[in-house]
Structures are given as structure tokens and as C-alpha cells.
C-alpha positions in Angstrom: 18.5 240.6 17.1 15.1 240.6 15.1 14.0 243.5 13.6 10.9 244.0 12.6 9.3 246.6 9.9 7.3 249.2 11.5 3.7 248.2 12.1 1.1 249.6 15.2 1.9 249.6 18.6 -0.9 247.1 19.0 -0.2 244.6 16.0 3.2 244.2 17.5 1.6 243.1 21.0 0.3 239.9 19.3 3.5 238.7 17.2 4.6 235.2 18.1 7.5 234.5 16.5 11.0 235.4 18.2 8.7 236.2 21.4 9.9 235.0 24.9 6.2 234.4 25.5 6.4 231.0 24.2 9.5 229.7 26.4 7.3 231.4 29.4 3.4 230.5 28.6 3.8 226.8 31.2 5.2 229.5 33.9 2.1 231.6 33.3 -0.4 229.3 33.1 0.7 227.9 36.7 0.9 231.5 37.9 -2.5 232.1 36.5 -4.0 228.9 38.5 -2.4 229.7 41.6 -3.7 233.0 41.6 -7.4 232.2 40.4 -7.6 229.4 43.1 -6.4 232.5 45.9 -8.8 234.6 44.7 -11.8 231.9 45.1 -10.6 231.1 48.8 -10.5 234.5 49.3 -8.5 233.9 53.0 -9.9 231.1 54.2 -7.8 228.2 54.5 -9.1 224.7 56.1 -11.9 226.6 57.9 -10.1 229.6 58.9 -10.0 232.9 58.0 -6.6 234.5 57.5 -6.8 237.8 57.5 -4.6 238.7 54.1 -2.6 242.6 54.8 -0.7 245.0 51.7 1.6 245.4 54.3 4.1 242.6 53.4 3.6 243.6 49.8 4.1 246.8 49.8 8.0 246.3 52.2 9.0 243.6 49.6 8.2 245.5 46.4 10.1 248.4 48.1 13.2 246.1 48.3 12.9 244.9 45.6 12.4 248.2 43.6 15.8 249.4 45.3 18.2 246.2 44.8 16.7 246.8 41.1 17.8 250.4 40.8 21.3 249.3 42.9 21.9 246.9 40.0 20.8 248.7 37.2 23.1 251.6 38.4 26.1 249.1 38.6 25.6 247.7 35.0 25.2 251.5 33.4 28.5 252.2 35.5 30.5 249.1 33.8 28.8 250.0 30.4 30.1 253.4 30.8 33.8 252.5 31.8 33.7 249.9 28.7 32.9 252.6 26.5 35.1 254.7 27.9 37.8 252.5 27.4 36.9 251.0 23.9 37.0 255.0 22.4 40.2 255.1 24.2 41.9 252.3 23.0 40.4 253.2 19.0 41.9 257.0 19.8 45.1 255.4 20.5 44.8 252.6 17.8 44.8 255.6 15.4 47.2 258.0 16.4 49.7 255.3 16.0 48.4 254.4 12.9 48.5 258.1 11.8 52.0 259.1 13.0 54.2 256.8 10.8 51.9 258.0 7.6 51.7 261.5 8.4 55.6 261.9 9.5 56.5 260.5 6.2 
């Protein structure tokens, strides 16, 4: 993990090194195209017009929002139960460390 001394909020936008940003900038730029070249046809497609609706938007981001939430639920829930059982086991790893030393 790379930790970084405290600096602003915004200088800390605009670091480079140890960012994902550079393993991601082809993705973006294609993204970016796609979009701008959507934008300039604004719906029409090979002389038609295609009338573009939030609708299908809005349904997918709703899945999408609650398969997230589903599987961020799960992971906290297995996080949990490994914590759980890692201060378990320690408790147990000492007491039968302790015993011997403290019967004798």
C-alpha cells in the first residue's frame, strides 16, 4: 500500500505515480470517443432518427445499484466471520499459552 504524507484534497487529485489512472487512460480515451461521436449524432443514425429514452438507464442503474449493495453486503458478512474467527483463535492461542505459565 502507498502512503502518502498529507497534502490538499486537490493536490492529491493530480498525483501520477501508484495511480490506476495510467493502466485505465486507453479505456478512457475510447470511452471518451465513443461518447463525443453519440453526442454529435445526437440520435440520428443512417438518416433516421432514433428517439433515445432514460428509461433503459434509469432500470439498469437500478439493478445494478442493488446486485452492488447484495455483494457488498456478502463481502462485509465474510469479513466479519474472518474476524470473528481470527480473535477467536488469538483468545484461544493465549489461554493455552497462559495456563501452563500461570499454573506453575
Amino acid at each position: 500500500m502507498i502512503v502518502r504524507p498529507m497534502q490538499s484534497w486537490f493536490r492529491m487529485l493530480f498525483v501520477w505515480n501508484g495511480s490506476v489512472l495510467q493502466s485505465i487512460i486507453p479505456q478512457l480515451i475510447v470511452i471518451g470517443i465513443l461518447s463525443s461521436l453519440a453526442v454529435l449524432t445526437h440520435g440520428v443514425v443512417f438518416g433516421e432518427k432514433i428517439p433515445l429514452s432514460t428509461v433503459p438507464f434509469t432500470l439498469f442503474g437500478l439493478t445494478l445499484a442493488i446486485f452492488l449493495v447484495f455483494r457488498n453486503n456478502a463481502s462485509y458478512a465474510r469479513f466479519t466471520e474472518a474476524r470473528l474467527l481470527w480473535g477467536n483463535l488469538l483468545f484461544f492461542a493465549h489461554a493455552d499459552v497462559a495456563d501452563p505459565v500461570l499454573s506453575a
